[in-house]
MDTraj code that builds the backbone (N, CA, C; nanometers):
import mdtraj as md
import numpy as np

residues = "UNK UNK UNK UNK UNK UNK UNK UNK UNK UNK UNK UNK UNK UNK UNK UNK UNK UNK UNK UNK UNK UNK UNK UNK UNK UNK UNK UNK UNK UNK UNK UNK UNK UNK UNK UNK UNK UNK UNK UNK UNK UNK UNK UNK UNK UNK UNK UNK UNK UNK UNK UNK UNK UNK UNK UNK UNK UNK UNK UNK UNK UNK UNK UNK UNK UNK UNK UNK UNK UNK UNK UNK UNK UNK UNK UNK UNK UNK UNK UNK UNK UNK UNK UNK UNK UNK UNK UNK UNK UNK UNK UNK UNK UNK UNK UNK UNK UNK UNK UNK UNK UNK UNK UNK UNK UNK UNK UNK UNK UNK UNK UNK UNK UNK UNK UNK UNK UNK UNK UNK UNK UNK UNK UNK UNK UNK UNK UNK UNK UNK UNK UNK UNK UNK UNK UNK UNK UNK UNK UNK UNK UNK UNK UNK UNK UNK UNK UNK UNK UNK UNK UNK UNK UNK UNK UNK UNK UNK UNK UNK UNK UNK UNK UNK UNK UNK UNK UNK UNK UNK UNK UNK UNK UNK UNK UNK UNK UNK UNK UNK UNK UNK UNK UNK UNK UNK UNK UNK UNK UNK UNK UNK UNK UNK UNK UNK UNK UNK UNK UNK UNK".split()
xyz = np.array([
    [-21.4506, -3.8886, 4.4389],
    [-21.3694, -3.9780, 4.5176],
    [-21.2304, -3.9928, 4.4582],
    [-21.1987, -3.9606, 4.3639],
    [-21.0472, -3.9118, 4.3016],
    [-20.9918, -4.0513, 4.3028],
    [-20.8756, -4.0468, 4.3200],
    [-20.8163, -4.1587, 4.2720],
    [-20.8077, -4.2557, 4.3786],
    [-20.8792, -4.2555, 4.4400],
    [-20.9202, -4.3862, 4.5555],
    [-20.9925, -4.5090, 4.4792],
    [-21.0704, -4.4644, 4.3965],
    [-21.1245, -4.5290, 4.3295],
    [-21.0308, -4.6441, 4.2372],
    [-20.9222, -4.5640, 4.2318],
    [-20.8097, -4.5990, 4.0827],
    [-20.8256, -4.7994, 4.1297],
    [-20.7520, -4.8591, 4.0011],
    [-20.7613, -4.9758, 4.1049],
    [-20.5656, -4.9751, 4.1210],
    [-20.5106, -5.0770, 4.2380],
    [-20.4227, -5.0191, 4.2632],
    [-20.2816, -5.0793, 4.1453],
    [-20.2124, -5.0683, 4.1957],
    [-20.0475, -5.1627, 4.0558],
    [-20.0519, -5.2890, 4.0864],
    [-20.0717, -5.3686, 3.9866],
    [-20.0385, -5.5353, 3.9959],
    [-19.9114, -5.5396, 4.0867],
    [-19.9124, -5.6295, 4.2202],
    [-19.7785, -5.6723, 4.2874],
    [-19.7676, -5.7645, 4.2698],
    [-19.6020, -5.8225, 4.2738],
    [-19.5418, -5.9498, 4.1871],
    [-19.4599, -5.9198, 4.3565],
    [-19.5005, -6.0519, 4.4408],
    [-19.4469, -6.0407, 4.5290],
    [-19.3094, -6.1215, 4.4941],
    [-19.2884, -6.2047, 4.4352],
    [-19.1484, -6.2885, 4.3816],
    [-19.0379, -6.1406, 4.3336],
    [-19.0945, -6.0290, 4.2990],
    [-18.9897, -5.9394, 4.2473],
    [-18.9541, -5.8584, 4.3882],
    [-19.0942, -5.8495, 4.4967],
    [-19.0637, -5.7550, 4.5914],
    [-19.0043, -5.8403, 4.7058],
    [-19.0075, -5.9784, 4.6979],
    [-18.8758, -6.0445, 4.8193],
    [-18.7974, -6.0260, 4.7225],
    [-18.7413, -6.0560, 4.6139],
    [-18.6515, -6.0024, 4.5365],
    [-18.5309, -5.9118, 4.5983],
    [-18.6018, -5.7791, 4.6148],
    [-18.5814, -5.6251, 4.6502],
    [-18.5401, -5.6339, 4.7462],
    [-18.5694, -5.7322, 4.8674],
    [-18.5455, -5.7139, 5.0016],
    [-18.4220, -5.6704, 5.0718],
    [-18.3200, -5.7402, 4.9539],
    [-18.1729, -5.6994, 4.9669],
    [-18.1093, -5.5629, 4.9705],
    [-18.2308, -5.4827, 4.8880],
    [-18.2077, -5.3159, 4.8629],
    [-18.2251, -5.2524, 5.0112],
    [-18.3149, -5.2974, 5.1087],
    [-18.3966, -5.2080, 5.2006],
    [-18.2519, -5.1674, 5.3025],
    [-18.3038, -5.0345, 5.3068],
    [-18.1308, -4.9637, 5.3709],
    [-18.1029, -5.0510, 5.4831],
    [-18.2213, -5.1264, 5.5819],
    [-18.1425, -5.1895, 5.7276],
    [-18.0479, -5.3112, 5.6625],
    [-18.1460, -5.3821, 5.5769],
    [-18.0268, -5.5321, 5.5120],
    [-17.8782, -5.4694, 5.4775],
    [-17.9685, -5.3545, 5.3500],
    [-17.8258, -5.2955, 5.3347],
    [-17.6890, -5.2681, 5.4242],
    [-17.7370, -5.1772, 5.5449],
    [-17.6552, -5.1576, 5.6726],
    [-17.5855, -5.2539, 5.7373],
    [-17.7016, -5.3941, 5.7507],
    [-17.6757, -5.4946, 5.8099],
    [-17.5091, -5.6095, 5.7286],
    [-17.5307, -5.5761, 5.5304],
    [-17.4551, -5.6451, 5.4901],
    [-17.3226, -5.5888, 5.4742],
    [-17.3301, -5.4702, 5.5148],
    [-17.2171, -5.3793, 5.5111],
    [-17.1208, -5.3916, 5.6610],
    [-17.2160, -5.4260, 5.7597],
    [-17.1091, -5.3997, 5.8691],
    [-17.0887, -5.5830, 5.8653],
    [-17.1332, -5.6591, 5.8144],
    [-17.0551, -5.8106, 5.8121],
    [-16.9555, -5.8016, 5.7092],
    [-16.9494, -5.7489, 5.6124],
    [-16.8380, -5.7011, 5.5230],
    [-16.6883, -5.6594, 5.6230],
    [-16.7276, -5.5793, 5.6591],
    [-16.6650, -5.4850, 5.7425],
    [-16.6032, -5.5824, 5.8674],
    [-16.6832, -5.6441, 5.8941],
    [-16.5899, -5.6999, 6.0219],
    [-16.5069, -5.8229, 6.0081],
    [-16.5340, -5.8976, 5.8163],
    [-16.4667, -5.9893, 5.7604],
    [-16.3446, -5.9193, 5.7116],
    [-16.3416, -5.7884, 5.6956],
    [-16.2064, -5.7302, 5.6456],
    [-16.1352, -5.7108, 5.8230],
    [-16.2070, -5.6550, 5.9016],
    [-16.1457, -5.6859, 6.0307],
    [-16.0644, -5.8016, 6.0562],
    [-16.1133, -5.9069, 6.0391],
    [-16.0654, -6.0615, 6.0742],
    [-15.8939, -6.0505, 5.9740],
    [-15.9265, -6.0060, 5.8742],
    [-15.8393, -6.0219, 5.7649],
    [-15.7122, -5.9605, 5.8273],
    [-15.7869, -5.8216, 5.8497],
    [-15.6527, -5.7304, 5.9387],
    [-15.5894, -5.7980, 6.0361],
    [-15.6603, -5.8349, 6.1455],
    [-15.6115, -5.8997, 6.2188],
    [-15.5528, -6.0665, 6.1736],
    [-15.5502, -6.1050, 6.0997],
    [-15.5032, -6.2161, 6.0666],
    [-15.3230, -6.1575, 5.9492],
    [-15.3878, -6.0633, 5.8895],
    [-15.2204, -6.0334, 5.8327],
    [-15.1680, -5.9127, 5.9476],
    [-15.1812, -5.9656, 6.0984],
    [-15.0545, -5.9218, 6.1910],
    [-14.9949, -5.9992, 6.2131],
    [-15.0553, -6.1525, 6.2193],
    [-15.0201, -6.2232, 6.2329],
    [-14.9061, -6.3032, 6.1185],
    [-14.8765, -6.2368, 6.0900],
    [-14.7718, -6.2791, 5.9696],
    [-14.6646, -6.2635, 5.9926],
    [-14.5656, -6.3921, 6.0018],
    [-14.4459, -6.3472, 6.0085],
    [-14.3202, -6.2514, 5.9160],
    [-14.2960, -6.1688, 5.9703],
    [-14.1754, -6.0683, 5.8526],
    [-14.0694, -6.1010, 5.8648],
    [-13.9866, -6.1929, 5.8105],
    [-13.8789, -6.2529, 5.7412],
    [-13.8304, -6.1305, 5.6401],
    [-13.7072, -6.1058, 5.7423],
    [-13.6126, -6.0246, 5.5996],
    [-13.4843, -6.0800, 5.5933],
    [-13.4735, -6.0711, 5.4605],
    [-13.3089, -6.1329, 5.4011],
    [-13.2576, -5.9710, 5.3340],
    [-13.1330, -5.9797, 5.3724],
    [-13.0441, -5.8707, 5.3235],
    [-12.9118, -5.9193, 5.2676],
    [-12.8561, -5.8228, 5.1889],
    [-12.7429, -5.8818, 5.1170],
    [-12.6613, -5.7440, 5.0692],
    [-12.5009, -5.7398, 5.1224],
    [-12.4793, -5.6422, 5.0695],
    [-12.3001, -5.6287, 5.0358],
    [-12.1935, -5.5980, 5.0009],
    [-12.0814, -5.6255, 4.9753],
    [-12.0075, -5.4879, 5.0405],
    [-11.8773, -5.5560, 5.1376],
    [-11.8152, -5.4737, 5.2283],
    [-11.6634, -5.4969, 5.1469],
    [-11.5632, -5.3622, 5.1320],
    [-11.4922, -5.3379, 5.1124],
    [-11.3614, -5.2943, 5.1926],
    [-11.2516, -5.3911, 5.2618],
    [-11.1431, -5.3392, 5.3021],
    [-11.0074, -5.2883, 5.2592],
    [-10.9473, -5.1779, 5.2912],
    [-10.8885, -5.1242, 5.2527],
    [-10.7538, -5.1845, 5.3166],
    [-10.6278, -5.2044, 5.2355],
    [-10.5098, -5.2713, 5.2895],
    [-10.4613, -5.1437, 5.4070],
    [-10.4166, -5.2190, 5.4940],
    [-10.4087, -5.1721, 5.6147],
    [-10.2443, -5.2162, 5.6922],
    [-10.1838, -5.1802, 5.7660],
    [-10.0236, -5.2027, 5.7430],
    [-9.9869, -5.3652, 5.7924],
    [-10.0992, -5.4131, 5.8559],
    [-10.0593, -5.6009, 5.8555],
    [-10.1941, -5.6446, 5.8044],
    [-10.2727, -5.5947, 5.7449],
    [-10.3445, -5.6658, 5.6156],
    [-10.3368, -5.6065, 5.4682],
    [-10.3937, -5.7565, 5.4035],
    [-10.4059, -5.6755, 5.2589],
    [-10.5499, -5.5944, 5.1797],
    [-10.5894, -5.5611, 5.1350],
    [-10.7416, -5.5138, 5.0551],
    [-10.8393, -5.6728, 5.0484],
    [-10.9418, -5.6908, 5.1003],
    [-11.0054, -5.7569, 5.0376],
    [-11.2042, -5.7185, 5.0742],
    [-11.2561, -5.8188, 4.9770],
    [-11.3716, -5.7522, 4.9722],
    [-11.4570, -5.9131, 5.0320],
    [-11.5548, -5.8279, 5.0239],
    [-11.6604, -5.9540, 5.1130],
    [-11.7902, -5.9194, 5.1168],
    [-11.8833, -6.0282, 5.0328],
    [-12.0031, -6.0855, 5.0293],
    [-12.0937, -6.0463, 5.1626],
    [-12.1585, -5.9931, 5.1891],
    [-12.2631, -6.0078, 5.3145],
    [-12.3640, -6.0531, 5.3518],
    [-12.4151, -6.1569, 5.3750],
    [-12.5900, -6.1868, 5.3484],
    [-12.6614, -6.1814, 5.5060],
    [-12.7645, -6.1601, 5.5363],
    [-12.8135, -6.1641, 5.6506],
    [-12.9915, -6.2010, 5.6318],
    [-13.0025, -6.2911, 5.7341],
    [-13.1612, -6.3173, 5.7449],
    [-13.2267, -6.2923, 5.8990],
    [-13.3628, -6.1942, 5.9053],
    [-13.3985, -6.1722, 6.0228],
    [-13.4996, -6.2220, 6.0616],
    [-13.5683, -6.3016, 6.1404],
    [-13.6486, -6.3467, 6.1784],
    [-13.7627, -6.3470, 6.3015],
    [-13.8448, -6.2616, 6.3573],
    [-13.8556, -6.2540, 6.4587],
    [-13.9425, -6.3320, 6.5707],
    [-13.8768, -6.3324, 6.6587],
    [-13.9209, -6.4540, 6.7522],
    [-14.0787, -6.3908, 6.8046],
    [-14.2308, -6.4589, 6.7526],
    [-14.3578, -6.3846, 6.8123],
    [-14.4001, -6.4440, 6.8605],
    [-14.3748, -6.3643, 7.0163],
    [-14.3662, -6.3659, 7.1276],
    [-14.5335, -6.3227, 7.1455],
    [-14.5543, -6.2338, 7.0848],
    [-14.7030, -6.1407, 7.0665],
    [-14.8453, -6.2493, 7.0180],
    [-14.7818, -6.3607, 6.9459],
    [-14.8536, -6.4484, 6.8507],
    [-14.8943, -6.5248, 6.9653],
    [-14.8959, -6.5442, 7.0927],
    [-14.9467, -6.5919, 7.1854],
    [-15.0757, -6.5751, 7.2020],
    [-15.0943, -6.4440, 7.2521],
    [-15.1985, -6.3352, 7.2710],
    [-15.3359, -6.3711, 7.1503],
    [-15.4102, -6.3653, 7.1244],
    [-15.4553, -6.3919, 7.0279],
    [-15.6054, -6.3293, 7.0643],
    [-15.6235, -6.2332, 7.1484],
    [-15.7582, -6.1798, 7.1731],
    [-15.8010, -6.0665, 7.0900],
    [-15.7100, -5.9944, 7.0329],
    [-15.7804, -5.9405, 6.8980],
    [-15.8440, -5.9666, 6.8015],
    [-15.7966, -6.0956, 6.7307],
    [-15.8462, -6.2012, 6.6396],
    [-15.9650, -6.2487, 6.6596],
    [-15.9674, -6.3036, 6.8515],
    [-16.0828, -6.3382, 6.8917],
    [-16.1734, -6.2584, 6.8597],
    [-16.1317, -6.1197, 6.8779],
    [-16.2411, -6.0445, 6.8831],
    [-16.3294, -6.0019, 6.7703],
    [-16.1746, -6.0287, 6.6971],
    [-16.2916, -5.9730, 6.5187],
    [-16.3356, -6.0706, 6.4749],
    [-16.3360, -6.2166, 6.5509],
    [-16.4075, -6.3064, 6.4502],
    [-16.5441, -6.3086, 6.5336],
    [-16.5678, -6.2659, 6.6985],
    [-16.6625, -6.2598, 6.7083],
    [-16.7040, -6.1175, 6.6712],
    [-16.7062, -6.0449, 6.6450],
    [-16.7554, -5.9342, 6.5657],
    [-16.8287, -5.9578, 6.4360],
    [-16.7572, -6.0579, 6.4129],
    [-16.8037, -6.1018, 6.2341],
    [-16.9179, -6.2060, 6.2556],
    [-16.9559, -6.3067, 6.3999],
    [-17.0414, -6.3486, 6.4165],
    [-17.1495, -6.2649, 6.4575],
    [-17.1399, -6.1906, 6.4869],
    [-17.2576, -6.0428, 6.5539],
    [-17.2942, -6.0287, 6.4279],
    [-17.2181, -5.9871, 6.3418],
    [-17.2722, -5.9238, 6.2299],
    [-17.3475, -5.9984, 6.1628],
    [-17.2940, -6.1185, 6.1734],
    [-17.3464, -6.2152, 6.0726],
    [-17.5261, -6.2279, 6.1031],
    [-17.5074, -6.2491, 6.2231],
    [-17.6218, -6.2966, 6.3593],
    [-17.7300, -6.1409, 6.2752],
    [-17.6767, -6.0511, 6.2697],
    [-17.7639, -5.9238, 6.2591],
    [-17.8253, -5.9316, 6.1649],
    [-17.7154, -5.9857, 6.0328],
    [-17.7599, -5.9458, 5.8927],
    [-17.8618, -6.0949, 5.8737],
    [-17.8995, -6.2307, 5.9299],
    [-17.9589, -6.3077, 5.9273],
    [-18.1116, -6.2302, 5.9875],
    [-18.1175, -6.1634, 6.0946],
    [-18.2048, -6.1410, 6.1621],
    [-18.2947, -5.9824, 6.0786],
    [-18.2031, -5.9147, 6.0072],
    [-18.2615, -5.8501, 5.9272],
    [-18.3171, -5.9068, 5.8262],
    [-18.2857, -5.9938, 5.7837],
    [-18.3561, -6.0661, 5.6672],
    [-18.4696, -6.1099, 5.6696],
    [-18.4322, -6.1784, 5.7845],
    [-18.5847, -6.2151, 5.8626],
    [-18.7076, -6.1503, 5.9020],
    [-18.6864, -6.0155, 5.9326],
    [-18.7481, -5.9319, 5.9679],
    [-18.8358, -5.8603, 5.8482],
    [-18.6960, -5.8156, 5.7615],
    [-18.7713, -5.8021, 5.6095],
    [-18.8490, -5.8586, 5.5472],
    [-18.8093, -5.9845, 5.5423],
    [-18.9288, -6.1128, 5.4766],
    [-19.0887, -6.0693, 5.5609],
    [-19.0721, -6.1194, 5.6835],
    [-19.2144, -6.1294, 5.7569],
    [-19.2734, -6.0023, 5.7627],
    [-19.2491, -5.8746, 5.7862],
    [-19.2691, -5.7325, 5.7922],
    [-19.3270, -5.6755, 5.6303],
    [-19.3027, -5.7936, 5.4814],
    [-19.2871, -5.7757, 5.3184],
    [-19.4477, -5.8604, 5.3536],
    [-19.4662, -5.9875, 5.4123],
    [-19.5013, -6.0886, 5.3950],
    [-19.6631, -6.0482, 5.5217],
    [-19.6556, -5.9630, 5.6347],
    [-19.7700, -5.9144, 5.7003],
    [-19.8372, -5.8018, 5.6181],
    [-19.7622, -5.7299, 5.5113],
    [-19.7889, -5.5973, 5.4693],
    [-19.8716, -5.6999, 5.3272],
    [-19.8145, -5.7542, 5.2596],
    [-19.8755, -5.8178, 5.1688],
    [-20.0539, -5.9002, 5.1759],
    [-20.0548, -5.9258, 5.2981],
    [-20.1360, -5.9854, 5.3656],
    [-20.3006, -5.9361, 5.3633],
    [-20.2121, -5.7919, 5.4458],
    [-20.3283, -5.6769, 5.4857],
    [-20.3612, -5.6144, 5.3312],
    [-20.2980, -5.5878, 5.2269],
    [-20.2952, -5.5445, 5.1076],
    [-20.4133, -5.6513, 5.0425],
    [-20.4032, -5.8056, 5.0504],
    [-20.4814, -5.8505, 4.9438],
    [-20.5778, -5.8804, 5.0007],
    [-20.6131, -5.8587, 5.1725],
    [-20.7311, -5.8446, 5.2918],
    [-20.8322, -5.7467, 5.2427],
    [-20.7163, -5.5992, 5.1921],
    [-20.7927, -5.4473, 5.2010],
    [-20.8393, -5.4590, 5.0694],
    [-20.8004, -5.5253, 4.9499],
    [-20.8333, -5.5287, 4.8276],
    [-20.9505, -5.6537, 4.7670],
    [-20.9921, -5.7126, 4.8919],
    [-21.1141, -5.8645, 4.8805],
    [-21.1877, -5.7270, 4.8962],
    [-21.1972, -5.6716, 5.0143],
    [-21.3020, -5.5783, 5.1242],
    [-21.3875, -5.4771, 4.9875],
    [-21.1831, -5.4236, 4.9215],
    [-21.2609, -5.3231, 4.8090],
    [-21.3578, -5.3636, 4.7064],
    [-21.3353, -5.5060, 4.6386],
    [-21.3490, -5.5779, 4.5502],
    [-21.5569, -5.6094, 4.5743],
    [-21.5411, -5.6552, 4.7247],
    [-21.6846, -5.6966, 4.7827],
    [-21.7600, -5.5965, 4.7449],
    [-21.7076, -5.4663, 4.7606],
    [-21.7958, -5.3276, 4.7840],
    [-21.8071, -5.3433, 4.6171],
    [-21.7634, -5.2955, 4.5146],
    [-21.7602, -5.2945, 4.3898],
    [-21.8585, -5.4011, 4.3141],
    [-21.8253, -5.5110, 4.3850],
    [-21.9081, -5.6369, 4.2944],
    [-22.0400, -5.6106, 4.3189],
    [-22.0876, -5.5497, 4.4540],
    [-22.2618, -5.4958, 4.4173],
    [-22.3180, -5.4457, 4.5295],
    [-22.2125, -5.4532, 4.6698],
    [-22.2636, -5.4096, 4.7599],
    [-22.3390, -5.2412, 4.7509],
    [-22.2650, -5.1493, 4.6540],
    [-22.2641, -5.0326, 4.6669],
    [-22.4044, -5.0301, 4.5692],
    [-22.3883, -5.0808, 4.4553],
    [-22.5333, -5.1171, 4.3389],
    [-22.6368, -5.1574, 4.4333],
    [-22.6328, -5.2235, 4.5395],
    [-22.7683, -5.2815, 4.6124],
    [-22.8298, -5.1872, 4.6631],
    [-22.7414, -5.0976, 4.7492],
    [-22.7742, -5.0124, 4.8499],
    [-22.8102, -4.8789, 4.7880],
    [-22.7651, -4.8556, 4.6663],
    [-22.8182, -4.7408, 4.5828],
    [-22.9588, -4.7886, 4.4643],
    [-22.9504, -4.9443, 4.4619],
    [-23.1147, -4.9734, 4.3971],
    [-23.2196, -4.9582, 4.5299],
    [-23.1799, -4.9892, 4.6233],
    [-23.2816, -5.0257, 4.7471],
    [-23.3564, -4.8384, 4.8023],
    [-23.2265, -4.7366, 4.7825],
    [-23.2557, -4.6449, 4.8017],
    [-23.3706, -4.5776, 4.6909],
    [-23.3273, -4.6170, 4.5759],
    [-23.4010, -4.5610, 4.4166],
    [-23.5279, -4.6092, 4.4414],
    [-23.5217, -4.7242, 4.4686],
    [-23.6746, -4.8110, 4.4927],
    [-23.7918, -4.7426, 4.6088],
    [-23.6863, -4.6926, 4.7111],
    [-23.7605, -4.6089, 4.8499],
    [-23.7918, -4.5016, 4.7863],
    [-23.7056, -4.4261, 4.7548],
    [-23.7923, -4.3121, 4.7017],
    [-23.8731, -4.3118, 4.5898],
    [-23.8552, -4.4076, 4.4927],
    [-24.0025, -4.4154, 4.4164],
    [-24.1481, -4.4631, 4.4658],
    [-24.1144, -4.5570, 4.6259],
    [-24.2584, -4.6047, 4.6633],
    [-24.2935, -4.4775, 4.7198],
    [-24.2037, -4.4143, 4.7631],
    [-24.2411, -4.2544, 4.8979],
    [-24.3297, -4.1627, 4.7863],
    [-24.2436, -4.1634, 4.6562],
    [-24.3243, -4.0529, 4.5658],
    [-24.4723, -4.1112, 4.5379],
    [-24.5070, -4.2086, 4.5023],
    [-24.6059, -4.2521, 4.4921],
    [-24.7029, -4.3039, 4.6458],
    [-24.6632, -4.2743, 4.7473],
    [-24.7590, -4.3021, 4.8274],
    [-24.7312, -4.4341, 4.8870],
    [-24.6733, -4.5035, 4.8471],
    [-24.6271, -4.6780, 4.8868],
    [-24.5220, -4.7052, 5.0445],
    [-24.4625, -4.5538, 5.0553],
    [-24.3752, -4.5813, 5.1602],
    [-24.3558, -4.4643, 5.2556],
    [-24.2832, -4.4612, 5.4044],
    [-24.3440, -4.3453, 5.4992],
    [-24.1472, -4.2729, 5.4545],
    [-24.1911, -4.1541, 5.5060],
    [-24.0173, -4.0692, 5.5038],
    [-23.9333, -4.1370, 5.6238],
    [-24.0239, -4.2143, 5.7071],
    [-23.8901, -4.2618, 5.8124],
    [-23.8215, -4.3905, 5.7174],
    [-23.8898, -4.4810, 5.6463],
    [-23.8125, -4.5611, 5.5501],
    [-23.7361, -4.4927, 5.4526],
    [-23.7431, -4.4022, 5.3846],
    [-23.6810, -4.3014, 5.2729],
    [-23.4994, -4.2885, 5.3704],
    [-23.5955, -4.2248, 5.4707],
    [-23.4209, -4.1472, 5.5621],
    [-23.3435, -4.2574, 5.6017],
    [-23.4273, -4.4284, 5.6534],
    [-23.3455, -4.5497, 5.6911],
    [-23.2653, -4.5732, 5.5590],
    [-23.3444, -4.5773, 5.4444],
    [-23.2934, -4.6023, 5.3319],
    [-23.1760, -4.5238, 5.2761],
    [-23.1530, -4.3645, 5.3020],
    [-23.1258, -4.2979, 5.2235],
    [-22.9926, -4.2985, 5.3686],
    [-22.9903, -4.3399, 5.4776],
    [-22.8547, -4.3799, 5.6243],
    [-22.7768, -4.4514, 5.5841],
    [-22.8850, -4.5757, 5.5015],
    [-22.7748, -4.7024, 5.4562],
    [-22.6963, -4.6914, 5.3459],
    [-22.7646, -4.6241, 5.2698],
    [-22.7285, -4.6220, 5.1607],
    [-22.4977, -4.5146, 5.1814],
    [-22.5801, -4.4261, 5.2576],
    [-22.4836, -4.3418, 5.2881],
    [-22.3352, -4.4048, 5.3598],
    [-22.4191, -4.5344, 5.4793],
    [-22.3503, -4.5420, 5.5694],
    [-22.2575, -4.6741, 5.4453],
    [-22.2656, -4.7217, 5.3651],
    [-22.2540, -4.8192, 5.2717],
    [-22.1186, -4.7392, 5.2132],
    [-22.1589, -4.6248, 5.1528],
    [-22.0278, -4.5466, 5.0857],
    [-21.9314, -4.5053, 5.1918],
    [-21.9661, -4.4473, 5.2827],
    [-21.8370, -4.4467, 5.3380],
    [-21.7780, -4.5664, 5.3979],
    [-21.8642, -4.6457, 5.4085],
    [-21.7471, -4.8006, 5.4460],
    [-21.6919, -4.8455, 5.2988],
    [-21.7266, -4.7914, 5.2062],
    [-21.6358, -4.8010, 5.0766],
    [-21.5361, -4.7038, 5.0692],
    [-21.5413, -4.6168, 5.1190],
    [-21.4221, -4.5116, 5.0884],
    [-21.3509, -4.5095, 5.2242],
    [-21.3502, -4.6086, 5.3296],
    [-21.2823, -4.6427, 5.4706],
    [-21.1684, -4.7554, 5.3867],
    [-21.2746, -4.8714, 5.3054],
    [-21.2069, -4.9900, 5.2221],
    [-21.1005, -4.9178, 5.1368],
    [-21.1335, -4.8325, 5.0219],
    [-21.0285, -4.7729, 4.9209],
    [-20.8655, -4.7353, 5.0174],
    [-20.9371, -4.6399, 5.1428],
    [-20.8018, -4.5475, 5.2495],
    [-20.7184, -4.6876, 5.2368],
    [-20.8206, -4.7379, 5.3215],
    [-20.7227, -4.8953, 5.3879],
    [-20.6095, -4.9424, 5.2920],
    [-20.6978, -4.9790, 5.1858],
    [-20.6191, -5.0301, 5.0665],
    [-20.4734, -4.9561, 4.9990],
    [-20.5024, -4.7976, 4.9919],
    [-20.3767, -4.7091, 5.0033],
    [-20.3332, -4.7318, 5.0924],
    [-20.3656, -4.7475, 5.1950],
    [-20.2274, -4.7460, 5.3508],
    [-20.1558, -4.8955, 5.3678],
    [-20.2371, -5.0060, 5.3001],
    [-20.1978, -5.1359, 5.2476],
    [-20.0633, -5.1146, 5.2137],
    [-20.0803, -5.0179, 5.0464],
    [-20.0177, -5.0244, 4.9606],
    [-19.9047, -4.9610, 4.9777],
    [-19.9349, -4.8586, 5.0792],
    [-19.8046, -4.7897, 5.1162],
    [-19.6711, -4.8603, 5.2137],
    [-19.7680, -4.9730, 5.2865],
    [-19.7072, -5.0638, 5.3232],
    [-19.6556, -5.1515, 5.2549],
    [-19.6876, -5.1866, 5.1753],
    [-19.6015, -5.3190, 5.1492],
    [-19.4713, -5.2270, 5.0723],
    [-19.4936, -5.1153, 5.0078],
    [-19.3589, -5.0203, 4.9348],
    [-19.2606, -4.9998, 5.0667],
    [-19.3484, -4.9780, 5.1561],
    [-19.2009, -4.9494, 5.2843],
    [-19.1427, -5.0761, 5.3566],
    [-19.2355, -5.2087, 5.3385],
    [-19.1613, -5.3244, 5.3922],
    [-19.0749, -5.3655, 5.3011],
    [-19.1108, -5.3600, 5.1380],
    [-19.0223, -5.3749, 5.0214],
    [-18.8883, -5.2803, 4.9927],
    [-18.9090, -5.1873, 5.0640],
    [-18.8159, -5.1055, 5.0214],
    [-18.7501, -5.0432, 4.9012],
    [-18.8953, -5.0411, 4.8311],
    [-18.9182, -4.9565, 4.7387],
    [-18.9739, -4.8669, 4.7450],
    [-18.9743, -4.7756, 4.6727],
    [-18.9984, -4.6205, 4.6437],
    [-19.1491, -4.5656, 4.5729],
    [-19.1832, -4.6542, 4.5244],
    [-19.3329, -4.6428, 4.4243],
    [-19.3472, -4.7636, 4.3617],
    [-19.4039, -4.8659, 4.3913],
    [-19.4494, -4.9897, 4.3236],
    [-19.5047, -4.9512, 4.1498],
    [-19.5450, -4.8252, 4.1373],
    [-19.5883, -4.8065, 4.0046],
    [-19.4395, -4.8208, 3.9165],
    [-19.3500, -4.7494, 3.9752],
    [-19.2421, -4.7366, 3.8767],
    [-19.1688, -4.8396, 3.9410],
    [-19.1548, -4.9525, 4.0233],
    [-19.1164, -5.0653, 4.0206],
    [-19.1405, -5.1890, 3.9155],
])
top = md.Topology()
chain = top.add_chain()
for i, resn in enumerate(residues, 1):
    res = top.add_residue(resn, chain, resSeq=i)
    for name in ("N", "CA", "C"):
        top.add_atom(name, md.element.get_by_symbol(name[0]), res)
traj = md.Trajectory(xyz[None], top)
């Protein structure tokens, strides 16, 4: 029965909500609210007014009814935004940044309960394994040992031997249905965690 048998890696579910932040959708999810807060930003430094001051010194040359003189220049520009009315771009990236936000809440959520059903079925599939181990499998293989020692001696008929020797059978493979389960548990809760191998977690 190979390593079905194994028993499986201690889970520390406090480390695997932990993790939840790693799983590529959160990931995706915290990246495009990033993204649409630098949006807002953009759109908020258009909104900036550009004020320029200039300054520069002009030189006249004496001329036959003037004399040479020189002169200081300063200038300030200011522009009248006219555009700063409008304001539906802004609108738009701040609702963008509520979408996102809205997304990356709802991934979280999803992660948690999807960490938190997988965990569930894991310590469900691991009672089931646990039941079989504590003696179900010992009963059904004394009850069989016992049949065929009354059969050898005369005490019991071969249709009890073969009932005996069904259950016994039908007993192990609902133990090695329990072990699968318990791997496909386990494989679950690594893909709701969004980890890679709980062993090397």
């Amino acid at each position: 029965m190979g390593e079905l048998r194994a028993s499986p890696p201690s889970v520390d579910p406090a480390r695997l909500f932990g993790a939840l932040e790693d799983r590529s959708d959160v990931r995706a999810a915290l990246r495009r609210t990033l993204a649409a807060q630098k949006q807002i930003e953009l759109e908020q430094a258009k909104r900036v007014i550009d004020v320029s001051i200039g300054v520069g010194w002009q030189h006249q040359f004496a001329a036959s009814a003037t004399a040479p003189a020189d002169f200081a220049v300063a200038s300030i520009s200011v522009p009248i935004p006219f555009s700063r009315v409008y304001k539906g771009e802004l609108e738009a990236a701040r609702a963008g940044h509520r979408q996102a936000t809205a997304q990356l809440q709802s991934a979280r959520l999803r992660a948690r309960s999807e960490l938190r059903q997988a965990l569930a079925h894991l310590d469900a599939a691991s009672r089931r394994v646990a039941i079989y181990q504590a003696g179900t499998l010992g009963d059904a293989d004394s009850v069989l040992e016992k049949m065929l020692y009354s059969y050898q001696r005369g005490a019991a008929a071969l249709v009890e031997v073969l009932i005996a020797q069904r259950t016994d059978s039908d007993v192990h493979l609902a133990f090695l249905d329990a072990l699968a389960d318990r791997a496909r548990a386990l494989v679950a809760v690594e893909q709701a965690a969004g980890v890679g191998n709980l062993v090397a977690f």
